[in-house]
C-alpha positions, -999 to +999 in steps of 0.1 A: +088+208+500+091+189+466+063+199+437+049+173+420+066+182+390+102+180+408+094+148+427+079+131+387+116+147+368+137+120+353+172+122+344+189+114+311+174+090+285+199+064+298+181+027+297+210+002+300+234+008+334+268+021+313+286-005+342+275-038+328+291-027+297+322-028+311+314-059+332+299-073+296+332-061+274+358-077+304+336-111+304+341-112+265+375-106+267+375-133+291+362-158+268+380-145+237+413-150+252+400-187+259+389-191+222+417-171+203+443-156+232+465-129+217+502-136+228+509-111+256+546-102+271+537-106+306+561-106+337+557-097+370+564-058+365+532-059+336+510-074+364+524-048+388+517-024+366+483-034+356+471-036+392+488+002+396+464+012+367+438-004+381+439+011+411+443+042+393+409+043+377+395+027+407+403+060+429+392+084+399+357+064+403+353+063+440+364+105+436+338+110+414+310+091+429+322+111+464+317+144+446+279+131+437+273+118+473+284+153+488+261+172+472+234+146+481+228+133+446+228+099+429+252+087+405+232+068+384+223+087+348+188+078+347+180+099+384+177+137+382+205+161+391+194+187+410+228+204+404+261+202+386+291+187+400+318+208+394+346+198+416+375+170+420+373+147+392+349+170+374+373+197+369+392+173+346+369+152+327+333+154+324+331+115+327+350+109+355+332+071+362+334+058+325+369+070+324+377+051+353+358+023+340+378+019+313+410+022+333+400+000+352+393-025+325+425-018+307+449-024+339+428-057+344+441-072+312+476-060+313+476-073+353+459-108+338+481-109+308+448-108+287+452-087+258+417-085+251+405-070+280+427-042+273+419-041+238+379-041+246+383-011+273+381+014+243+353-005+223+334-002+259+337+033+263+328+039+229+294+020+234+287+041+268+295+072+248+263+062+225+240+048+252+252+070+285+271+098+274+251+119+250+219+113+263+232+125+301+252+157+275+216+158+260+194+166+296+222+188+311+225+209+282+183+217+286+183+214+322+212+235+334+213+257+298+242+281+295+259+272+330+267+236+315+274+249+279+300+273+296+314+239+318+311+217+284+339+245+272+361+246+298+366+208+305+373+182+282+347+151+274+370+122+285+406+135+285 
């Protein structure tokens, strides 16, 4: 049975969903590329090869978010974590999803031939690293303590 204090915990300090920004970034892109486009080599290998990125980061996302769903927990930063996830993904980035993300992002633009998509994927993840990233660093370090200090050692932030 669930105590009141378990059932009332909330999970990291994040406010704004760390998708959108991606979503946000890749829409700006969009419309730069319409205002100012950035001349782009594009053939139909690049786009091939965009799409193979793409899909890429797509599988390290739907990996990760299978690792949360198997140990019964939600993905999204602002729900508690009732445990670590340790496994797949997680054994080689800590931010499996906003790593994907911005995969994701970056083989868009090279499969569209739109430079600044690719160009914005970084700028994205650095804004999730502000708004999602330390605050969800911030509430596993004092929730889990030593056993995510020791996992914040062994594997790497983003790559």
């Amino acid at each position: 049975m669930m105590t009141r204090s378990q059932s009332d915990e909330r999970g990291a300090n994040v406010r704004f969903p760390p998708p959108l920004v991606f979503v946000g970034s890749t829409l700006l892109g969009v419309g730069l590329d319409y205002i100012a486009p950035i001349p782009f080599f594009t053939s139909t290998w690049m786009r091939v090869l965009g799409i193979i990125v793409l899909l890429a980061g797509l599988a390290l996302m739907i990996a990760a978010v299978r690792e949360f769903r198997r140990t019964g927990q939600d993905p999204k930063p602002w729900k508690p974590s009732p445990e670590l996830v340790l496994q797949g993904p997680y054994l080689l980035t800590r931010n499996p999803m906003y790593v994907g993300f911005t995969i994701v992002q970056f083989g868009l633009g090279v499969a569209l031939g739109n430079l600044w998509i690719s160009l914005l994927a970084p700028v994205a993840l650095l804004v999730v690293h502000f708004i999602a990233v330390l605050p969800e660093e911030r509430y596993l370090e004092e929730k889990f303590e030593d056993a995510y200090r020791e996992y914040r050692r062994r594997v790497r932030r983003y790559v």
